[in-house]
Backbone as a chain_set.jsonl record, in Angstrom:
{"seq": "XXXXXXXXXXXXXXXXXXXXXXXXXXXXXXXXXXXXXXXXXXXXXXXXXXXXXXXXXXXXXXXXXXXXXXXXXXXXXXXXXXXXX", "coords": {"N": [[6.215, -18.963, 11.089], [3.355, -18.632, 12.791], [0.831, -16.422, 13.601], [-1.129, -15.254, 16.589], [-3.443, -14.514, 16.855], [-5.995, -14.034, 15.198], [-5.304, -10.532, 12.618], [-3.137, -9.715, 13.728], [-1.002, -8.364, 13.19], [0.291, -5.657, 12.196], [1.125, -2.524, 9.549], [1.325, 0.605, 8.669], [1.084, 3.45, 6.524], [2.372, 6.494, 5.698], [1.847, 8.725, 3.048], [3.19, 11.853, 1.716], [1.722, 13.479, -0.706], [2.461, 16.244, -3.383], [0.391, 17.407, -4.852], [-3.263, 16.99, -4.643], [-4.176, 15.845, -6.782], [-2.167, 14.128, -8.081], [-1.596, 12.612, -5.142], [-4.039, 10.773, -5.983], [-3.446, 10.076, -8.524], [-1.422, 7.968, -8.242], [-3.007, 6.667, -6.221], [-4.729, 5.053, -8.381], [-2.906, 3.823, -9.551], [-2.14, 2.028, -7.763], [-4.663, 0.698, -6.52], [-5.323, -1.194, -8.381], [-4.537, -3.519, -8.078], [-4.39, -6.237, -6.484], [-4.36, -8.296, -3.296], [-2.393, -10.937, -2.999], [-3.482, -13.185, -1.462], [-6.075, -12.261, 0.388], [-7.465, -13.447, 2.176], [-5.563, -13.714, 4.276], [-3.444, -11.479, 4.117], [-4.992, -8.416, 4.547], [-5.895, -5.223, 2.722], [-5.889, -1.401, 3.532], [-7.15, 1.272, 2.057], [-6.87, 4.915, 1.516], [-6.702, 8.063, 0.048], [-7.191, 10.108, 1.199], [-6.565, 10.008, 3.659], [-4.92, 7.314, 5.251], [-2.499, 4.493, 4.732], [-2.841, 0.916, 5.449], [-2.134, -1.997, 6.18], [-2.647, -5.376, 7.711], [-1.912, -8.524, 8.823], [-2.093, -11.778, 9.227], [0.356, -13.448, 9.242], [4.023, -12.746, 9.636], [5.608, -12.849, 7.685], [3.849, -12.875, 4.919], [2.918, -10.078, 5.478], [5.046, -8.469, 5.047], [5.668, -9.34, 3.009], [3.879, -8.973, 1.289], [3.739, -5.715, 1.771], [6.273, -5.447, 1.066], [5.891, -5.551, -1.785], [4.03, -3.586, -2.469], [5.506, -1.031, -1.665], [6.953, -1.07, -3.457], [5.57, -0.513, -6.02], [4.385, 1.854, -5.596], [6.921, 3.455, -4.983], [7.349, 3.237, -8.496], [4.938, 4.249, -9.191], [5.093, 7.098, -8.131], [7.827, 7.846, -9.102], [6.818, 8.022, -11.508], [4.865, 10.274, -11.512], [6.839, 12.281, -10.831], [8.191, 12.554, -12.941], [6.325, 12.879, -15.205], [4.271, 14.305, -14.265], [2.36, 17.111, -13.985], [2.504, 20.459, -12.373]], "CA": [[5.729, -18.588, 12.401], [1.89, -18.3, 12.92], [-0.021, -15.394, 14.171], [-1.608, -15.966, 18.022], [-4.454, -14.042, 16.773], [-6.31, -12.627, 13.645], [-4.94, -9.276, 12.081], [-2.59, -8.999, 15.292], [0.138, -7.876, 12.505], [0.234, -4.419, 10.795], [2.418, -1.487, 9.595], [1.057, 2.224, 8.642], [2.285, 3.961, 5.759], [1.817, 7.657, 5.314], [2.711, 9.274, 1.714], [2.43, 12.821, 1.495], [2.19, 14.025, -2.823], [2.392, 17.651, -3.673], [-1.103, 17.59, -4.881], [-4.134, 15.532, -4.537], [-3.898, 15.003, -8.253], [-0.846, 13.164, -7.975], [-2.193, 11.298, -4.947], [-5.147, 9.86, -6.651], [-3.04, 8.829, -9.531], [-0.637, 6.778, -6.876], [-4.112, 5.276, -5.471], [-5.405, 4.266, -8.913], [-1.885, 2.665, -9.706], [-1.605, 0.813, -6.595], [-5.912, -0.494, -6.471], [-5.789, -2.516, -9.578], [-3.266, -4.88, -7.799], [-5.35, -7.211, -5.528], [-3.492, -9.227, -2.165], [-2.857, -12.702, -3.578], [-4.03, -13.618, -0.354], [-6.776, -12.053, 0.76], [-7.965, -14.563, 3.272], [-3.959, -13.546, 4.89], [-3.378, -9.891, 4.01], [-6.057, -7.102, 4.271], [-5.018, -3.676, 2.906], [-6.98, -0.381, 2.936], [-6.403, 2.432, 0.96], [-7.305, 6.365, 1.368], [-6.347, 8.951, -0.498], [-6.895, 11.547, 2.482], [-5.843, 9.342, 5.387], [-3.724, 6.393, 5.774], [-2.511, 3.319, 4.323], [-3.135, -0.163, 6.486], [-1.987, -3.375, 6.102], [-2.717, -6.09, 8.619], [-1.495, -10.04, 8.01], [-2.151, -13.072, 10.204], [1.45, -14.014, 9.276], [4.678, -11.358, 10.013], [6.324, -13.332, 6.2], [3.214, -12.093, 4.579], [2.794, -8.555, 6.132], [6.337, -8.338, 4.934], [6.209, -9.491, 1.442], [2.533, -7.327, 0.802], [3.986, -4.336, 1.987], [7.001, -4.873, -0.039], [5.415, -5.185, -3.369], [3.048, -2.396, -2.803], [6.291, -0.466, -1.726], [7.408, -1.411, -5.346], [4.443, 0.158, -7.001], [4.428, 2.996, -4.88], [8.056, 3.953, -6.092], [7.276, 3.945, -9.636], [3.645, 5.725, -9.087], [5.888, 8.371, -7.602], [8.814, 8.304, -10.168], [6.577, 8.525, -13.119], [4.522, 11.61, -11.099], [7.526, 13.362, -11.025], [9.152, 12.689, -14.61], [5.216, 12.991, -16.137], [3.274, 15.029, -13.84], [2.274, 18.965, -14.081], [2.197, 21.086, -10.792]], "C": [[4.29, -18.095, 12.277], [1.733, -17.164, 13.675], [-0.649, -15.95, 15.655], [-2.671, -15.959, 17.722], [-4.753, -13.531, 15.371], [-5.612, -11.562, 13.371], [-4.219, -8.847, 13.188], [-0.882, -8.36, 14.873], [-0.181, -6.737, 11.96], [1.034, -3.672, 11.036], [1.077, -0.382, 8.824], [1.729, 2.745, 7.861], [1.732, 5.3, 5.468], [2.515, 8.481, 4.3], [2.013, 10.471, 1.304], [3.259, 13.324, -0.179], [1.819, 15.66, -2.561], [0.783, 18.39, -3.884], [-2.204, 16.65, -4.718], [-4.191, 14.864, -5.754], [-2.932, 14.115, -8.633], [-1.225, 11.769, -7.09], [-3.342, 10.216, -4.999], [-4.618, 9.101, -7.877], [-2.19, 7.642, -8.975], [-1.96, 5.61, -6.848], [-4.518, 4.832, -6.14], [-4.593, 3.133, -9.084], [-1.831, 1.798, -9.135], [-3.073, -0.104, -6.283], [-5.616, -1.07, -7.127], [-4.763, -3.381, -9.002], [-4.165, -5.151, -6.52], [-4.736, -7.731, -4.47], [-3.777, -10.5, -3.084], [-3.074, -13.199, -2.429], [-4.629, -12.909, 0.634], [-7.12, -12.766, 2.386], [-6.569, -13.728, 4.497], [-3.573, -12.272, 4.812], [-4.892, -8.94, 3.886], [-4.969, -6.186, 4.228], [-6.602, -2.764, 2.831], [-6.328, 0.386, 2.902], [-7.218, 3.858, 1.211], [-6.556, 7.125, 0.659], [-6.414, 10.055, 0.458], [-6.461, 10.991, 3.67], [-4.64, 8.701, 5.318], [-3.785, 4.79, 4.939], [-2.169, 2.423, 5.494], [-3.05, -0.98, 5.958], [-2.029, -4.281, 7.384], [-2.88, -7.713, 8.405], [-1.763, -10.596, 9.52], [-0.492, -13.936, 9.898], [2.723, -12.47, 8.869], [5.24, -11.89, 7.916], [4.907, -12.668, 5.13], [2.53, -10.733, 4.481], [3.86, -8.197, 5.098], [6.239, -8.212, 3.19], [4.878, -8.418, 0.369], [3.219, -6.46, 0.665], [5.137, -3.993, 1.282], [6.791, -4.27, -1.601], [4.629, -4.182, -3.261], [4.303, -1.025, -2.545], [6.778, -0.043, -2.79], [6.307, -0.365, -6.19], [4.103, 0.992, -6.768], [5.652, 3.497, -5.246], [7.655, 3.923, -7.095], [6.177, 4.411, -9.971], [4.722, 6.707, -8.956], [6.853, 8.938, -8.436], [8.219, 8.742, -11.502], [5.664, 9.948, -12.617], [5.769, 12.503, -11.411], [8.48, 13.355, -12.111], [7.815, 13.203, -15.117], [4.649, 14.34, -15.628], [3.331, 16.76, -13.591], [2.052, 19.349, -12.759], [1.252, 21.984, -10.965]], "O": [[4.109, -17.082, 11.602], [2.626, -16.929, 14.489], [-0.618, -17.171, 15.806], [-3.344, -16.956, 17.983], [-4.048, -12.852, 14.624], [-4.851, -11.532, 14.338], [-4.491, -7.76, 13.697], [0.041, -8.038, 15.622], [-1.068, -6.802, 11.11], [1.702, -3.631, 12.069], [-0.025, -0.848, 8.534], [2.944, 2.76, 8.057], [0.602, 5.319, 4.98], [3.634, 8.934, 4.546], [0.892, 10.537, 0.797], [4.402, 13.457, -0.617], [1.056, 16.117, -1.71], [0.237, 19.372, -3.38], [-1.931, 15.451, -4.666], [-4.243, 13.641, -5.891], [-3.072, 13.376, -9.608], [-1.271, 10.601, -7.477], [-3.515, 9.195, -4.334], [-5.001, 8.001, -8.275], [-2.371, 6.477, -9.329], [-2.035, 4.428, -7.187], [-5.105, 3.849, -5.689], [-4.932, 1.957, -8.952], [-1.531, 0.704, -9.615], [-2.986, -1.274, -5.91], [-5.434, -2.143, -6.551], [-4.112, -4.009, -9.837], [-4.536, -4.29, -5.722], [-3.661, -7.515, -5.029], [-4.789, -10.929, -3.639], [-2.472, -14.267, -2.535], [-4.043, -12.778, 1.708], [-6.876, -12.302, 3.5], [-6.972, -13.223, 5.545], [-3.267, -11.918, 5.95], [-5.677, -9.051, 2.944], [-3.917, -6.055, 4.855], [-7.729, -3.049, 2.427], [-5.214, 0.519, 3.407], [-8.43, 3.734, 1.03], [-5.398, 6.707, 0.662], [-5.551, 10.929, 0.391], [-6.009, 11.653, 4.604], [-3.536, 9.245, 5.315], [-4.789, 4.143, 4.64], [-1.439, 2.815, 6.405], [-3.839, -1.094, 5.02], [-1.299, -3.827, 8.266], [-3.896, -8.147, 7.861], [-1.666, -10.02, 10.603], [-0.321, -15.041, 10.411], [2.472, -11.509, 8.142], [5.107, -11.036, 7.04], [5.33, -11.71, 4.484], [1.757, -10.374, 3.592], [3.42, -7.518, 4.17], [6.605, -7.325, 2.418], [4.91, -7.66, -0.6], [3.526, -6.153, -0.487], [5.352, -2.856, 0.862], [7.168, -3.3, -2.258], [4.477, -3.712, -4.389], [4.082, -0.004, -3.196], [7.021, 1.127, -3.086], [6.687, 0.508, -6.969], [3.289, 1.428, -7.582], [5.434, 4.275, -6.174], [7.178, 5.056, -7.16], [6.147, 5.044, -11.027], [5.208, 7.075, -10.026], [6.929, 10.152, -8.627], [8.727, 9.478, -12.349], [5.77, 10.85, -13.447], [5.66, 13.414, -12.232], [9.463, 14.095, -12.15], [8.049, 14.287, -15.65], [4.546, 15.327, -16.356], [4.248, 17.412, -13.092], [1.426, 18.602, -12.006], [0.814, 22.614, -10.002]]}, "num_chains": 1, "name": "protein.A"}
């Protein structure tokens, strides 16, 4: 199913960490992973605001936001087996 319009897909993800030291190690984990389709997924990333994804297709919105879901659980699991408060 096509898009009507450009970027007329997105979801909002807000992840609050204990400290900012925690959520900067999250945001380095999760930059080094690129959209394999750029052109089709945009993401942006803050560390003090908000995460944004926005796809020209709902199957690609979908499958982005899963895998970064993915890598966002085990940022988070190894913060709280590794990480000092």
């Amino acid at each position: 199913m096509a898009a009507t319009a450009p970027w007329d897909l997105s979801c909002h993800l807000d992840v609050n960490f204990k400290t900012e030291q925690h959520a900067f190690i999250a945001y380095t984990s999760l930059a080094v992973d690129k959209e394999l389709q750029p052109d089709k997924v945009r993401r942006v990333m803050s560390v003090s605001t908000q995460q944004a994804f926005c796809s020209v297709e709902a199957r690609l919105l979908r499958a982005s936001f899963s895998a970064f879901v993915d890598v966002l659980t085990l940022a988070t699991r190894t913060i709280r087996e590794y990480g000092q408060d």
